[in-house]
C-alpha positions in Angstrom: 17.0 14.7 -26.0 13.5 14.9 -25.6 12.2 11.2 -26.3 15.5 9.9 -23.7 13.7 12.2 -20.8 10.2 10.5 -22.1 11.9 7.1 -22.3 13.1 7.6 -18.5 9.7 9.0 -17.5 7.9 5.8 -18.8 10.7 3.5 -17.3 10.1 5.3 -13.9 6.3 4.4 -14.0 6.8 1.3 -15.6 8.9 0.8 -11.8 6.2 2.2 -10.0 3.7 -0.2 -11.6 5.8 -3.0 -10.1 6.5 -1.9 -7.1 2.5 -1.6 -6.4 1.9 -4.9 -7.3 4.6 -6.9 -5.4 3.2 -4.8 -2.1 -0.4 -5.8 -2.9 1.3 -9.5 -2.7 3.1 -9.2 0.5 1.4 -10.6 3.9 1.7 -7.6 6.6 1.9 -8.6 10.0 -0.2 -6.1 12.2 0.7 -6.2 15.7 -2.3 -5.5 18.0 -1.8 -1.9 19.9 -5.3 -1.7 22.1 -6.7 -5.0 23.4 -9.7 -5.1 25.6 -7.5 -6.7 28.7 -4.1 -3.9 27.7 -6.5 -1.2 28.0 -7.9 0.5 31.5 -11.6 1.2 32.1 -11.0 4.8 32.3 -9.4 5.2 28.9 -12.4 3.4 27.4 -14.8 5.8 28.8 -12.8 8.9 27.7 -12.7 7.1 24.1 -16.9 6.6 24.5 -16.9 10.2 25.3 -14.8 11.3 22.5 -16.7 9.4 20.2 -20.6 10.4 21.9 -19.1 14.0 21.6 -18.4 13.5 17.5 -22.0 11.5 16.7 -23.9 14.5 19.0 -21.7 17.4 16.8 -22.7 14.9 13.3 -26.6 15.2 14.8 -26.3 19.1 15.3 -24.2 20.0 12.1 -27.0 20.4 9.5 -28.6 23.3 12.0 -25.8 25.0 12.3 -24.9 25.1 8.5 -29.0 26.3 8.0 -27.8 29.0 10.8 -24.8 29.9 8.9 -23.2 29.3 12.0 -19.9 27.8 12.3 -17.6 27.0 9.2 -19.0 26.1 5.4 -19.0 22.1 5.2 -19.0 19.7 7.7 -17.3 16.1 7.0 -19.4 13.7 8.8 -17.6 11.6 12.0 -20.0 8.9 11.4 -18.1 5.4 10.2 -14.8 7.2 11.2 -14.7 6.3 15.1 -14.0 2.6 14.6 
């Protein structure tokens, strides 16, 4: 009973294996959301602030964690606002 559960389990992954590799293959088609002419000059100013706000909090973090102020770790926002 034991090696026809261990037989499934390897079939399953075996599956899995597959599946992954016919994805990879696969051409996605990505359809643009935000283009520069869809997109109003007031959104792209709240999305500069929003992003100012996170590189000015990356700048200050280090101090804070000195100060023991604030939480334990900080995960930088750098490389994530693009």
């Amino acid at each position: 009973m034991m090696e026809t559960a261990e037989k499934k389990k390897a079939s399953k992954a075996k599956n899995n294996k597959t599946a992954n590799i016919r994805s990879r293959n696969e051409k996605l088609e990505v359809k643009q959301r935000y283009t520069p002419e869809s997109v109003d000059a007031d959104t792209f100013k709240a999305w500069y602030d929003l992003m100012l706000m996170g590189r000015k909090l990356d700048d200050k973090a280090p101090n804070y964690l000195k100060q023991a102020l604030g939480w334990s770790y900080h995960a930088p926002y750098a490389g994530h606002d693009a």
